[in-house]
C-alpha positions as CSV (number, residue, x, y, z in Angstrom):
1,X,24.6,-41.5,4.3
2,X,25.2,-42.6,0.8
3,X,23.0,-44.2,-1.4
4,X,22.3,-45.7,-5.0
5,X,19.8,-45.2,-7.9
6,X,19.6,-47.5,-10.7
7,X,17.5,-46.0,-13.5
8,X,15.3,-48.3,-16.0
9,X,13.5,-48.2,-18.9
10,X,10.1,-48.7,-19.7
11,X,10.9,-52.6,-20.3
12,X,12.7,-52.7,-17.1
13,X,15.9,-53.3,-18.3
14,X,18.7,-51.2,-16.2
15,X,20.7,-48.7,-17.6
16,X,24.6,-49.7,-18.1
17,X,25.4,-47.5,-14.8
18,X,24.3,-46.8,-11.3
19,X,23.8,-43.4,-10.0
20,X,25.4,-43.2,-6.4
21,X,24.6,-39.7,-4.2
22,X,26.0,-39.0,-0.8
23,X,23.9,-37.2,1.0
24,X,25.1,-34.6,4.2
25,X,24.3,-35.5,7.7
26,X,22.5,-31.7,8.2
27,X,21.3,-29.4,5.2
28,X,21.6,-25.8,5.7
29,X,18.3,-25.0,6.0
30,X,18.2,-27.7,9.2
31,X,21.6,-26.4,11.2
32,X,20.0,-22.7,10.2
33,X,16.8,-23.4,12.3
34,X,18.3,-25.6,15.1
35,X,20.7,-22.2,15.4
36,X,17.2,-20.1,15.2
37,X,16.0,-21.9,18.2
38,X,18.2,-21.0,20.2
39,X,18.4,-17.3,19.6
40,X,14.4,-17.4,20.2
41,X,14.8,-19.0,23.4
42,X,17.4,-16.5,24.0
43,X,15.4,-13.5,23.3
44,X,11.9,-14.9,24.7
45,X,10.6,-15.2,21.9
46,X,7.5,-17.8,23.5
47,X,6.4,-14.2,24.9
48,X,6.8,-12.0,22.0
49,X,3.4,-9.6,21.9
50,X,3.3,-9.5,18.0
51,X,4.5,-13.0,17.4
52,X,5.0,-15.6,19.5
53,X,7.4,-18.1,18.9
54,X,6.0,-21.6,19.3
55,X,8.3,-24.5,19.3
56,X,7.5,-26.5,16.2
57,X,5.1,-24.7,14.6
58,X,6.5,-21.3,13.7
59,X,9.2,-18.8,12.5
60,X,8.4,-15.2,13.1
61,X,10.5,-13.3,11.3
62,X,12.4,-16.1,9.8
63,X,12.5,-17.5,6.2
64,X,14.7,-19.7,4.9
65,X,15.8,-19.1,0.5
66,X,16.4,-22.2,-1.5
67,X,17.6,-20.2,-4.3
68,X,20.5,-18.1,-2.4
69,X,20.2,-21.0,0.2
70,X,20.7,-18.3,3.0
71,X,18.1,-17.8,5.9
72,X,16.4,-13.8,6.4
73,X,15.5,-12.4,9.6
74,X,13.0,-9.5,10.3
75,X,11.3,-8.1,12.8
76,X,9.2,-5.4,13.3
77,X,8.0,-4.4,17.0
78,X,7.8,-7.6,18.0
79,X,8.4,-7.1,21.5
80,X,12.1,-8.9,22.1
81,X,13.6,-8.2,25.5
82,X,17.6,-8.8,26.3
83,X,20.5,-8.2,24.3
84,X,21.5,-10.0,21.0
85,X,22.9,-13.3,21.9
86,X,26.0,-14.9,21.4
87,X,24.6,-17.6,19.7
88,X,23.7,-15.5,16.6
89,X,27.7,-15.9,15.3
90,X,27.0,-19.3,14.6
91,X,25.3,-18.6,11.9
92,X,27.9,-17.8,10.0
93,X,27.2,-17.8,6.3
94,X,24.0,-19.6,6.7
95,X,22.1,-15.8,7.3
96,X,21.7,-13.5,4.3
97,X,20.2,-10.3,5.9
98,X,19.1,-9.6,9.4
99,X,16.4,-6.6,9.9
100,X,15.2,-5.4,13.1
101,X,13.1,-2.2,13.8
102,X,11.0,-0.8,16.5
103,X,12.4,-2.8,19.1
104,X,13.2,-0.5,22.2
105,X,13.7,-3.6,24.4
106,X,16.3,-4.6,22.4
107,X,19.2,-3.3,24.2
108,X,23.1,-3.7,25.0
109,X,25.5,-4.3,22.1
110,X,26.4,-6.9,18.9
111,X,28.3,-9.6,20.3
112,X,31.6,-10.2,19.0
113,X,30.5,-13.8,17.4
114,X,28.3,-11.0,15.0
115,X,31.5,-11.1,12.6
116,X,31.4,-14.6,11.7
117,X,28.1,-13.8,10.1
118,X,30.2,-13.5,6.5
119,X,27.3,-14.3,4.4
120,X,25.1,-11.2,5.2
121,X,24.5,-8.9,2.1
122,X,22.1,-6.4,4.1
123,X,21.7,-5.3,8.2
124,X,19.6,-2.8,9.2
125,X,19.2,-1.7,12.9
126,X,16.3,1.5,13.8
127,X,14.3,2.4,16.6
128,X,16.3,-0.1,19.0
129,X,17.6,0.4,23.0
130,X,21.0,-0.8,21.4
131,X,23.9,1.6,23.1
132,X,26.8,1.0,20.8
133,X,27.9,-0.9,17.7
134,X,30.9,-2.4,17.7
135,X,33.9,-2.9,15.3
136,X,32.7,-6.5,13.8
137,X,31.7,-5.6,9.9
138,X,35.1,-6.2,8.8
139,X,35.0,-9.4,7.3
140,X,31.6,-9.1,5.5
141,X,32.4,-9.2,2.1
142,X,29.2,-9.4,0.0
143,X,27.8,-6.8,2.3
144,X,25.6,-4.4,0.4
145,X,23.8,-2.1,2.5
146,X,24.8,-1.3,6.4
147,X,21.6,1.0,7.8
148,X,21.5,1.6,11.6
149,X,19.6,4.5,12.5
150,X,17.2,6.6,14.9
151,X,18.5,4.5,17.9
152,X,18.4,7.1,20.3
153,X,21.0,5.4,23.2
154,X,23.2,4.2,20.3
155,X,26.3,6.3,21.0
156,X,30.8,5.4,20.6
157,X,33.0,5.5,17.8
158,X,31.8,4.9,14.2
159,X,33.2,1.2,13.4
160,X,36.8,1.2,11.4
161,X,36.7,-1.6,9.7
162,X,33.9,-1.8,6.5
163,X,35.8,-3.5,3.7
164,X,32.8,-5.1,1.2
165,X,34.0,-4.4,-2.3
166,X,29.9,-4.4,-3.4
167,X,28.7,-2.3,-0.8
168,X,26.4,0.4,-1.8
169,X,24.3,1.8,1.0
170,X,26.0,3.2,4.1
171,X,24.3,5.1,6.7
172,X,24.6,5.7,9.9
173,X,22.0,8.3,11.2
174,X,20.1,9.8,14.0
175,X,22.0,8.0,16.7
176,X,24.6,9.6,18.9
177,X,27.7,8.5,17.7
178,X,30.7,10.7,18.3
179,X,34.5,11.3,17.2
180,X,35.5,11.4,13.9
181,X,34.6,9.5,10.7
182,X,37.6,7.0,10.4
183,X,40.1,7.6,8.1
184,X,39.6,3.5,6.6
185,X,35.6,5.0,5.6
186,X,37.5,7.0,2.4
187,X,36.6,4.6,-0.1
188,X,33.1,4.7,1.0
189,X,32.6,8.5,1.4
190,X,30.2,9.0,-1.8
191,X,27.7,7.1,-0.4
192,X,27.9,7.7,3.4
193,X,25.2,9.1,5.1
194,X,26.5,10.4,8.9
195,X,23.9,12.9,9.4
196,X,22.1,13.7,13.1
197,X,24.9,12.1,15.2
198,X,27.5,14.0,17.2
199,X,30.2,13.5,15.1
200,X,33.0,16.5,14.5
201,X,36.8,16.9,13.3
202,X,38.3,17.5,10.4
203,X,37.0,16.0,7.0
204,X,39.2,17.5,4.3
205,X,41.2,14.2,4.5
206,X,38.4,12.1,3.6
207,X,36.9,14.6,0.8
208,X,39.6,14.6,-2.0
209,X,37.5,16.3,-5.2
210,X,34.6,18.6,-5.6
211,X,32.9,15.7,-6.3
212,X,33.6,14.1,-2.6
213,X,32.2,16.9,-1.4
214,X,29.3,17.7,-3.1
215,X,28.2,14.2,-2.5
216,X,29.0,14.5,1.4
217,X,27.0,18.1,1.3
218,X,24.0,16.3,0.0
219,X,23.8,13.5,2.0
220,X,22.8,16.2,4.5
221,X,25.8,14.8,7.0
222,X,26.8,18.4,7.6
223,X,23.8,18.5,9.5
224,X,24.4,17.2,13.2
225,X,23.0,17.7,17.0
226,X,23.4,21.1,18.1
227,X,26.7,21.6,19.9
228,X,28.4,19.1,17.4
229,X,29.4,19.4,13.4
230,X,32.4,19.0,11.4
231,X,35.0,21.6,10.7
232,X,35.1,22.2,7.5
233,X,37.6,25.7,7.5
234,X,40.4,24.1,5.2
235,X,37.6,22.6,2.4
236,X,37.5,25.2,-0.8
């Protein structure tokens, strides 16, 4: 809609011009919690133990930032059932940072709409049913911090594809996620964290300096489950 504001002073008298504003159909904040709705019905939320979403009243786990004008997600065992829904993509820049931990019921994968979330500066996944993660982090440029962890049935290839220029918190622990690190994780190796997985091959072409390596060393990520571990024969 578009409207007009004529301003006066005290006297009443109007000022020489007319302030006109258009205003959008739907704010953010508004499309981000019709979208919200439908990921609650999604994961049950009206039954959540901790919880319980009800329809018009509240928003467990969600908050919505005027300043960054980007919604926040958390939860914390708050009993949701299902996979991750599809639905979630269509959030797309409208979610800053997504949390969820001590969820066992939680299960399946991401979906592949998950990569449209390109407004997310911080995910972390723990404690989940979750079996995989897959390749979708590619596009997330203002991503800061990518934490999964101590999801027991989380298991597959690393993802390839991390490309934030700000990141600065990388880990991928205690799950069972096996291969190799990929090659395309190089510029992040200083501040991975790959430890307790079954992860193995070669890493002397990721590690280029002492530096590399000392950093990779005490991020414990030489440390993984028994019958698995990198080989590290041609590192000096």
């Amino acid at each position: 809609r578009t409207g007009h504001v004529t301003v006066k002073d005290k006297a009443g008298k109007a000022a020489p011009k007319t302030l006109t504003f258009v205003q959008e159909a739907q704010s953010r904040e508004w499309k981000a919690r019709r979208i919200m709705e439908r990921v609650y019905e999604a994961w049950g939320a009206r039954e959540w133990k901790n919880e319980p979403w009800i329809p018009g009243e509240n928003w467990p786990g969600f908050y919505y930032d005027y300043q960054t004008q980007a919604g926040y997600f958390w939860t914390y065992d708050f009993g949701i059932t299902r996979e991750m829904p599809e639905c979630i993509g269509e959030l797309g820049d409208l979610l800053g940072e997504i949390h969820i931990r001590a969820d066992p019921g939680l299960t399946g994968t991401l979906p592949d709409s998950f990569r449209k979330l390109t407004g997310l500066r911080r995910v972390s996944i723990q404690l989940t049913g979750m079996t995989s993660i897959p390749d979708v982090f590619g596009d997330m440029k203002q991503l800061k911090e990518l934490f999964i962890a101590t999801n027991r049935s989380m298991a597959g290839p690393l993802p390839k594809h991390i490309n934030s220029p700000v990141l600065e918190n990388l880990l991928f622990a205690e799950c069972m996620f096996s291969g190799e690190i990929p090659d395309t994780w190089a510029p992040y190796i200083g501040i991975a964290k790959v430890f307790g997985n079954c992860l193995g091959g070669k890493i002397s072409q990721l590690l280029h300096n002492a530096d590399e390596v000392k950093a990779f060393v005490q991020n414990s990520n030489l440390w993984q489950q028994t019958g698995y571990g990198f080989d590290i024969s041609d590192l000096d």
